[in-house]
C-alpha positions as CSV (number, residue, x, y, z in Angstrom):
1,X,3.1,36.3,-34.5
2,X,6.6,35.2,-32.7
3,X,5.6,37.9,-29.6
4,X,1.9,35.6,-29.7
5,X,3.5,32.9,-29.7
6,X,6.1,33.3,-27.0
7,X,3.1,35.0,-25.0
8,X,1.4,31.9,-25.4
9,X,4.0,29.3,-24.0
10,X,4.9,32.1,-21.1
11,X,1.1,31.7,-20.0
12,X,1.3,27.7,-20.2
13,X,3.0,26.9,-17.6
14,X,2.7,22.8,-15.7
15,X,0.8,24.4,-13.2
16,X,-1.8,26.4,-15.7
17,X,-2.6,23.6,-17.8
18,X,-3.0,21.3,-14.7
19,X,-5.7,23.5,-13.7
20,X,-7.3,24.0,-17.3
21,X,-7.6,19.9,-17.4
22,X,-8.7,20.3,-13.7
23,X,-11.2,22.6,-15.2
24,X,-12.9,20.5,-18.2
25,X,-12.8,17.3,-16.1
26,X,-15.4,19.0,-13.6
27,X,-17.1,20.7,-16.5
28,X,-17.4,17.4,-18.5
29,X,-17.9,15.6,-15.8
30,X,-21.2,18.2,-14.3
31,X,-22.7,17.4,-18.2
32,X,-22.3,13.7,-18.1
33,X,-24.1,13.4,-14.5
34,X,-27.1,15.5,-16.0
35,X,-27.7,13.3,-18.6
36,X,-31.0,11.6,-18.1
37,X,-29.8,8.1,-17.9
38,X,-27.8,9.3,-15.2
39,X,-30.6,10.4,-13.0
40,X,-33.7,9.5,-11.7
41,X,-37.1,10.9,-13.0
42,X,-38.0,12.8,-10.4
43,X,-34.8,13.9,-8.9
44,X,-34.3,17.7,-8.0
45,X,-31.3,18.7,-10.4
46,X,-30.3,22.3,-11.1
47,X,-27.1,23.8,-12.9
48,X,-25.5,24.8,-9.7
49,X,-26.2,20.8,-8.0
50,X,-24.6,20.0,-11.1
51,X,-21.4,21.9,-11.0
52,X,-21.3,21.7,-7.1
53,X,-20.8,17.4,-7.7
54,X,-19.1,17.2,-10.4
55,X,-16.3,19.5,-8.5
56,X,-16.9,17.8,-5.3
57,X,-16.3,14.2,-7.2
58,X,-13.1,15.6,-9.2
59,X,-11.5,16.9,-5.8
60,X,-12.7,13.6,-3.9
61,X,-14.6,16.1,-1.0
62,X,-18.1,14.5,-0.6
63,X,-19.5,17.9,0.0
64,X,-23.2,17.2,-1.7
65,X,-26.5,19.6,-2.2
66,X,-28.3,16.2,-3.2
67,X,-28.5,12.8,-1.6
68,X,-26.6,10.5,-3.9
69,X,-29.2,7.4,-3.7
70,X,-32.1,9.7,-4.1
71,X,-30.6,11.4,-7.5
72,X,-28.6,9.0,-9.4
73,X,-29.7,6.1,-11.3
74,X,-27.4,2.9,-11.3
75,X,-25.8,4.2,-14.3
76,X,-25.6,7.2,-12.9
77,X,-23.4,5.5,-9.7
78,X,-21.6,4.2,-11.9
79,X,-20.2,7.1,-13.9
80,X,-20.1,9.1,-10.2
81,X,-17.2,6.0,-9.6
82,X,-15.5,6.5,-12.1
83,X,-14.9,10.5,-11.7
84,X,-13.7,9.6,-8.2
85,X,-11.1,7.6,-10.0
86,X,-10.1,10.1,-11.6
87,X,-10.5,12.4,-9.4
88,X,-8.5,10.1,-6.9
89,X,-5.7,9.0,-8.6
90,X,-4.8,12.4,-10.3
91,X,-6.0,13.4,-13.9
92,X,-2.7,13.2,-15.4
93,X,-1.8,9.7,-14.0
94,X,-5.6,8.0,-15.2
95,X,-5.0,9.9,-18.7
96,X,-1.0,9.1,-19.0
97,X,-2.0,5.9,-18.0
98,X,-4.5,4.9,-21.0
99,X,-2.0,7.0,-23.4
100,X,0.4,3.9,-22.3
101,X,-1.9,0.8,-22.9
102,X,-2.2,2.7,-26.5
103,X,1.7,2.1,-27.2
104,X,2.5,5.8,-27.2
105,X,5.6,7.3,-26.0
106,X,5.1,9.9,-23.1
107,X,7.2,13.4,-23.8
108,X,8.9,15.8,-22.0
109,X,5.8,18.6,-21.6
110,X,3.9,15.3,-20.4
111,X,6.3,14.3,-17.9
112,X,6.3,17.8,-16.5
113,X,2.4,17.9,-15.8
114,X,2.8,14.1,-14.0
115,X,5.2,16.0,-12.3
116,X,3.0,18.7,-11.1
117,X,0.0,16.6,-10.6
118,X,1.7,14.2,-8.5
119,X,3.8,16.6,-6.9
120,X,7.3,15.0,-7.7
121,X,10.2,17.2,-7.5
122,X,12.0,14.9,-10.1
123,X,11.1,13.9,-14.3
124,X,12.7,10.8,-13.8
125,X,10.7,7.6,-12.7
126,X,7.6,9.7,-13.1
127,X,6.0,6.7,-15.8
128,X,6.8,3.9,-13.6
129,X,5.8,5.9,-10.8
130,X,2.2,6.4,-12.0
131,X,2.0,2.8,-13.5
132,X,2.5,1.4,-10.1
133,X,0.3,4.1,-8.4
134,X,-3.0,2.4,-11.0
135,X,-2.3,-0.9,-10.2
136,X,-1.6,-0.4,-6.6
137,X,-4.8,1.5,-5.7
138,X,-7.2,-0.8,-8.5
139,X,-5.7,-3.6,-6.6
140,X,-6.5,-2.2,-2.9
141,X,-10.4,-1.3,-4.3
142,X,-10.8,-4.7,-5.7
143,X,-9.9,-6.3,-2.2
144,X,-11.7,-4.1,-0.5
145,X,-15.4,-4.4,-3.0
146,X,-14.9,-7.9,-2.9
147,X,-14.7,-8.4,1.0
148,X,-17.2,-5.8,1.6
149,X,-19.9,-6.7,-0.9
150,X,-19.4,-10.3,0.4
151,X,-20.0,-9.3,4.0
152,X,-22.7,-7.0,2.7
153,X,-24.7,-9.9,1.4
154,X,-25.9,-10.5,4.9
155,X,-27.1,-7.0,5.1
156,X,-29.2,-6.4,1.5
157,X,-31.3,-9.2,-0.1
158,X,-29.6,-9.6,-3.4
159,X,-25.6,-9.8,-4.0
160,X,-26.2,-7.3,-7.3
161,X,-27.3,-4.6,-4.5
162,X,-24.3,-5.8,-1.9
163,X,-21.5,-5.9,-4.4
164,X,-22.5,-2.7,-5.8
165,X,-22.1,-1.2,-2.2
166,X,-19.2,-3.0,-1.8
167,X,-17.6,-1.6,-4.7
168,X,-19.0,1.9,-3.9
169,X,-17.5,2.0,-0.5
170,X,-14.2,1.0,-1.5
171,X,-13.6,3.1,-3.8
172,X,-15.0,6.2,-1.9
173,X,-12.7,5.1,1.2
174,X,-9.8,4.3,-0.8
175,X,-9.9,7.4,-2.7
176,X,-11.4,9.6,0.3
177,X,-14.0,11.0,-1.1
178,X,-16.8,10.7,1.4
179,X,-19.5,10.0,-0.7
180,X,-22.3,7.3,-0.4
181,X,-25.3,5.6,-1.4
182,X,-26.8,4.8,1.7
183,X,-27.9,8.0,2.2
184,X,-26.7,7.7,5.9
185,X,-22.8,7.9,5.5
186,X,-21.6,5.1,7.4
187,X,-24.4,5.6,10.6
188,X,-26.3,2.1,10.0
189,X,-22.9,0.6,10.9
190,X,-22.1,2.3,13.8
191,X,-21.9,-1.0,15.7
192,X,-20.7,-3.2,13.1
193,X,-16.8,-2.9,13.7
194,X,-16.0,-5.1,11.1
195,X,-16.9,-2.5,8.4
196,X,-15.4,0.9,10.3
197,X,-12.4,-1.3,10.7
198,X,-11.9,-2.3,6.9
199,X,-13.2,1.3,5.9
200,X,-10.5,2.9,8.1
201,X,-7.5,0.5,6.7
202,X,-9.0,1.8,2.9
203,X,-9.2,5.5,3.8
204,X,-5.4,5.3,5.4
205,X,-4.2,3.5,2.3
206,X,-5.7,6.5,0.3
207,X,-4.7,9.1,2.4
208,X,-0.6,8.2,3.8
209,X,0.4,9.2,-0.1
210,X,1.3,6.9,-3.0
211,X,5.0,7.2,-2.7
212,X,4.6,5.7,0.8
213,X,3.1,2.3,-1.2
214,X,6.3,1.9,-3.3
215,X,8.7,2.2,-1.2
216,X,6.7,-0.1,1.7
217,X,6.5,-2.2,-2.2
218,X,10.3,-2.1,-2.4
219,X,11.0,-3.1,1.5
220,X,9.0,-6.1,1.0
221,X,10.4,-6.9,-2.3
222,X,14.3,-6.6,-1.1
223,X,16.0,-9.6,-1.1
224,X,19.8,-8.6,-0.8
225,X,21.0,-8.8,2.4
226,X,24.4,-7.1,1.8
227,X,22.7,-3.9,1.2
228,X,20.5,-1.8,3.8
229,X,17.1,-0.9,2.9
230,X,16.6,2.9,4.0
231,X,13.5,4.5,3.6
232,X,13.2,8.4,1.8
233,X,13.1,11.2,4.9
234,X,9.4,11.9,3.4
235,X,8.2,8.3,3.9
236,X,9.6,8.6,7.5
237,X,8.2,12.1,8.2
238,X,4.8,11.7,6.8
239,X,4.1,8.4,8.3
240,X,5.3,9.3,11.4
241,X,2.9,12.7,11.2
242,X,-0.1,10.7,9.7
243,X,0.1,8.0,12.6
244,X,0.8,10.6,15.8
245,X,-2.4,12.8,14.0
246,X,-4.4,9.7,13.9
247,X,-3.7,8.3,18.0
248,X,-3.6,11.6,19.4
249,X,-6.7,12.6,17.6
250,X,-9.0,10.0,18.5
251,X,-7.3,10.2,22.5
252,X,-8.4,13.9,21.9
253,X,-12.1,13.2,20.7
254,X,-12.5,10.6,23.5
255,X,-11.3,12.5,26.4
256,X,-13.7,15.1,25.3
257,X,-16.9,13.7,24.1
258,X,-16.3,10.9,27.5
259,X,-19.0,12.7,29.7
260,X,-20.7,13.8,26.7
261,X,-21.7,12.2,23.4
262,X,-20.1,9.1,24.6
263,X,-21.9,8.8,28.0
264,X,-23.5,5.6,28.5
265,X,-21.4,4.3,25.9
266,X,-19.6,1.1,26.5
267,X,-15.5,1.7,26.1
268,X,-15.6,0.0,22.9
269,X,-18.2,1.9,21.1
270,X,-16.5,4.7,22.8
271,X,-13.0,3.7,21.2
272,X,-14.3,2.9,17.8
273,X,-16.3,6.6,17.6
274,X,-13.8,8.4,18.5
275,X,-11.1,6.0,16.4
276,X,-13.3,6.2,13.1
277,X,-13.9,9.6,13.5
278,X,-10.2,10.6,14.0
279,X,-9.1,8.6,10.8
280,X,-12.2,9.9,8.5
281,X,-11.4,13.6,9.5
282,X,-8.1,13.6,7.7
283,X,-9.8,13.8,4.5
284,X,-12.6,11.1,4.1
285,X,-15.3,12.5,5.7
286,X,-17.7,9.4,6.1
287,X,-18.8,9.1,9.5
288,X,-20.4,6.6,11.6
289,X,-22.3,9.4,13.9
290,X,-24.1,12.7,13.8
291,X,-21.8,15.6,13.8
292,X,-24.7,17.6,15.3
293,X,-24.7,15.9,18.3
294,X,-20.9,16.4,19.0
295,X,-19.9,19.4,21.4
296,X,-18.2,22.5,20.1
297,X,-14.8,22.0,21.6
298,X,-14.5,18.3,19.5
299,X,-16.2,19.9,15.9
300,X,-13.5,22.6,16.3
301,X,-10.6,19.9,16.8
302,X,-11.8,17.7,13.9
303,X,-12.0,20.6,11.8
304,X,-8.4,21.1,12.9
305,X,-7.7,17.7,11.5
306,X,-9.6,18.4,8.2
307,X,-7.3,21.9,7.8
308,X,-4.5,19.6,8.3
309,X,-5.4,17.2,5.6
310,X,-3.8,13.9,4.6
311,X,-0.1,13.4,3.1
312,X,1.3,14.9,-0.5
313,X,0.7,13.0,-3.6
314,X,-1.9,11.2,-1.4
315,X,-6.0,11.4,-2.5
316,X,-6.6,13.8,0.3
317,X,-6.3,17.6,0.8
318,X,-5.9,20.2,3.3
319,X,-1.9,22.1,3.8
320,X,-1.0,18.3,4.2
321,X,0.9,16.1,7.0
322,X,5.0,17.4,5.8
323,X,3.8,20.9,6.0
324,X,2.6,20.3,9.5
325,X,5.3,18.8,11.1
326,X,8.0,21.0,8.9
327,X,5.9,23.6,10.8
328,X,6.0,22.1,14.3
329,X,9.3,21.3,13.5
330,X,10.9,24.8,12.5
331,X,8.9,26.3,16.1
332,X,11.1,24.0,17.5
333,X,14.2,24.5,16.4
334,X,13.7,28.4,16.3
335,X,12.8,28.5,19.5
336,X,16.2,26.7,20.6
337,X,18.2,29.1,18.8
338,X,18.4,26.6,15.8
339,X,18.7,27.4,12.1
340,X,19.0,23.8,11.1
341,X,16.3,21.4,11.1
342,X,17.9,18.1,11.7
343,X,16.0,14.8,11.9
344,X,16.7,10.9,11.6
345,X,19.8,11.9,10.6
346,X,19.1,14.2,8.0
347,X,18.9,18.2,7.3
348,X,16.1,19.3,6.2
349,X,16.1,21.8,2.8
350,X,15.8,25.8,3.5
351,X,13.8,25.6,1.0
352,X,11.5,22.9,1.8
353,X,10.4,25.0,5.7
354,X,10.1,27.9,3.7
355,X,7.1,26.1,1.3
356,X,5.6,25.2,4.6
357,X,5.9,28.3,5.6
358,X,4.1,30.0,2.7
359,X,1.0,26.7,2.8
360,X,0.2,27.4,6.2
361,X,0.2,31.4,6.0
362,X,-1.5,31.1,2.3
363,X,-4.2,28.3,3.8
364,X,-4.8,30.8,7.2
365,X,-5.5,33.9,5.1
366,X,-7.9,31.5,2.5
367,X,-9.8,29.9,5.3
368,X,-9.8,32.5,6.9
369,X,-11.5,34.7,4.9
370,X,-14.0,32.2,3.7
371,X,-15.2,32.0,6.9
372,X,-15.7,35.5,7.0
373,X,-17.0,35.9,4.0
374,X,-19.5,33.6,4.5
375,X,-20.8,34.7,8.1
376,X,-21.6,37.3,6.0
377,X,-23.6,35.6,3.3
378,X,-25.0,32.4,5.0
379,X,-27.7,32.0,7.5
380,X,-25.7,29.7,9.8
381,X,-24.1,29.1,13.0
382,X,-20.0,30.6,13.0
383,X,-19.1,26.6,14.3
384,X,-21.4,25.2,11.2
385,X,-19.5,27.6,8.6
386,X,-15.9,27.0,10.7
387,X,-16.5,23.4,9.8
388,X,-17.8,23.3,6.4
389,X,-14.9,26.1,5.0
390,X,-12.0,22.9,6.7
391,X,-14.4,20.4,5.3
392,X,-14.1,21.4,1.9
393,X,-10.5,22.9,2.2
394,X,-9.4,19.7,3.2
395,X,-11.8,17.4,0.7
396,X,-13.4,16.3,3.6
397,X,-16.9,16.1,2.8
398,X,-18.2,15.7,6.3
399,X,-20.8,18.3,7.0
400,X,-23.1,20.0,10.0
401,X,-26.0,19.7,7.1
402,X,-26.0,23.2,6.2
403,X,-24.4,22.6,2.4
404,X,-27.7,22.4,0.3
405,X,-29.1,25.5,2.4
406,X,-26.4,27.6,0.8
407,X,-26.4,30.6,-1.0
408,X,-24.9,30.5,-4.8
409,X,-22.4,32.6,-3.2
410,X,-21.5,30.3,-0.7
411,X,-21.7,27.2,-2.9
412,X,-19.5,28.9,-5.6
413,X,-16.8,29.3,-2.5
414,X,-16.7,26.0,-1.6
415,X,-16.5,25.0,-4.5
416,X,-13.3,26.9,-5.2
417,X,-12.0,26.0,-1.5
418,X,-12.3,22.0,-3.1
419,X,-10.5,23.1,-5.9
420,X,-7.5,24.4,-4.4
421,X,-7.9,22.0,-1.2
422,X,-7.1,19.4,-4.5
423,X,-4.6,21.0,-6.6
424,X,-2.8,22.4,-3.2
425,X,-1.8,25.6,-2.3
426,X,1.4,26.0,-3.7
427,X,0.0,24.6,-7.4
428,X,-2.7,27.2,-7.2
429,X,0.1,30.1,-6.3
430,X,2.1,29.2,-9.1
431,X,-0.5,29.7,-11.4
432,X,0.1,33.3,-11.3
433,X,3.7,33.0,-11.5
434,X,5.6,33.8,-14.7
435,X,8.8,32.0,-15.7
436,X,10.8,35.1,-15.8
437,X,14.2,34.4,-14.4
438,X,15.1,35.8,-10.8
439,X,16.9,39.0,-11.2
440,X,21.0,38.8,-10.9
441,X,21.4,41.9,-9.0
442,X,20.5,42.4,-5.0
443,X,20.4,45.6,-2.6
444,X,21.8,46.6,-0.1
445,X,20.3,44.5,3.2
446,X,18.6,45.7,6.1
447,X,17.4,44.3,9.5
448,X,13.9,45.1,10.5
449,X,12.4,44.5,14.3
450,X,10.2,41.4,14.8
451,X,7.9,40.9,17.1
């Protein structure tokens, strides 16, 4: 019984139990959305449709084999909102959250699982943390249903229909998931700038990453002038990252598609494609125009951008804005003869450039893969299934149409693609690890050629 039981605790690690709540959520989730008040009559629903939302919801992709407005009921939009909460703001954060309001005291195990799911590298703060993380993002969806649905009233006839879009679209923004219930993404406001430009402040709330909020919180909130404010070296390098990714990627886009998709175009519709299009391709995956009519060189960029991802402990997915730059910065310095990384004044961890190392290699030989294994199974184009593998990878949810058309096979990828595109890499690699201590012995060392 004692060997059982220490087998048992061995197996449970943070990161296993993460993913078993991971799990449930999509499983309970997939049964709640079949329920018949959730869905119309005469909707087209199958098991797989089932399972393919409810995962898509839970990792906050948008990737859908249905069209939301033509499946759910009301009801049904409803519950879909509030699995993109959870979904969004982390499992362990929603349910740590309501343990709270219930007056009970959060322990140790629990902490460690905020930990993982929030991708803290310390216990402490983690209940405050997570506290201001629910009211921060409720707050940022109520502003943005209530100015949306008000502006929307000049768009449907009755204010029940315009709030409930409203309400939809900010929380889909906020938490990046891509999904809507106009059954055109965001194409029958292509021109309306006013709702790409409040969509595009909600989806980079969602996506810069939740410590970024607090400490911005705690800049605007310091009132001693004796004593510096100084922001974390991750607030500095991720926002840094997410902003350079976001101007240089819509420069990108509009130098390409100019004598393309964009010709006859005045510069402002030009500028707010190309600018919406950049900021959604992080992670959100609403879009304002058809990918279709885009030309190969720009769908391979934005699926560049979707690979890439937003920030840690963000909504988003993909390897993540830190592991980019750690990346872009250890070429870098390597290349100068550099074993230090050294920026704004701080040294970088060993450790830290060796996770990005690991993320970007793991993410290459996953994509990778996928994308062979489904030009193997799929009836697509190679730029259709190059897309779709970063779209889900980085819980994107923008797609070249070919997700419903896809075999069990390829559905049951993608759907594991979301999965880890949510959890992230390095969660999904320590699942397999043990918590056997590192040996204390070492050979003898060896250098091998490189290169």
């Amino acid at each position: 019984m004692k060997r059982i039981k220490k087998l048992t605790v061995t197996r449970l690690t943070p990161f296993r139990i993460l993913v078993t709540y991971y799990f449930f959520t999509v499983a309970i989730s997939a049964v709640l959305l079949s329920l018949p008040f959730a869905r119309k009559p005469d909707a087209e629903w199958s098991f797989m449709d089932a399972i393919f939302t409810a995962a898509s919801a839970v990792s906050v992709t948008g990737l859908t084999t249905i069209k939301i407005a033509d499946t759910f009921t009301t009801s049904g939009i409803f519950l879909l909102m509030i699995v993109l909460q959870i979904g969004g703001i982390g499992i362990m954060t929603i349910s740590t959250f309501f343990w709270l309001m219930l007056g009970k005291r959060v322990g140790l195990k629990h902490r460690q699982l905020i930990r993982t799911d929030q991708n803290q590298l310390n216990l402490s703060g983690l209940v405050a943390l997570l506290k201001e993380i629910v009211y921060i993002i409720l707050f940022i969806e109520l502003i943005g249903a209530i100015v949306l649905g008000t502006y929307y009233l000049t768009y449907y006839s009755t204010w029940q229909e315009a709030y409930l879009q409203g309400l939809f679209a900010s929380i889909s923004a906020t938490t990046n998931a891509g999904f809507d219930i106009t059954g055109q993404s965001l194409l029958p406001f292509a021109k309306d700038y006013f709702v790409q430009f409040v969509t595009m402040i909600l989806i980079i709330l969602g996506a810069i990453g939740f410590p970024v909020w607090i400490e911005v919180k705690k800049f605007l909130l310091h009132k001693d002038e004796n004593i510096r404010f100084r922001f974390s070296l991750f607030t500095k390098i991720t926002t840094l990252t997410y902003v350079l990714l976001l101007v240089v990627g819509a420069i990108v886009i509009l130098v390409i598609e100019a004598g393309q998709s964009f010709s006859g175009k005045s510069w402002h519709e030009s500028l707010f494609y190309a600018l919406f299009q950049s900021t959604s391709m992080r992670s959100a995956g609403l879009l304002t125009m058809d990918v279709n009519q885009l030309s190969v060189s720009t769908i391979l960029f934005m699926s560049a951008l979707m690979f890439i991802g937003a920030s840690p402990s963000s909504v988003g997915g993909g390897i993540r804005t830190t592991t980019f730059a750690l990346n872009l910065l250890f070429l870098f310095h390597f290349a100068r003869g550099r074993s230090a990384i050294k920026i704004f004044q701080r040294e970088i961890h060993p450790q830290d450039v060796l996770k990005s190392l690991v993320v970007l290699m793991l993410a290459v030989i996953l994509t990778g893969t996928s994308i062979f294994l489904l030009s193997l199974t799929e009836d697509a184009s190679l730029i259709a299934i190059i897309f779709e593998v970063a779209s889900a990878f980085g819980t994107c949810g923008a797609s070249m149409g070919i997700t419903p058309d896809l075999t069990i096979f390829g559905k049951s990828l993608l759907i594991l693609l979301m999965f880890i595109g949510r959890i992230g890499i390095l969660s999904f690699l320590f699942i397999m690890a043990n918590n056997e201590k590192e040996p204390d012995f070492h050979y003898p060392k060896e250098r091998v050629i490189i290169g």
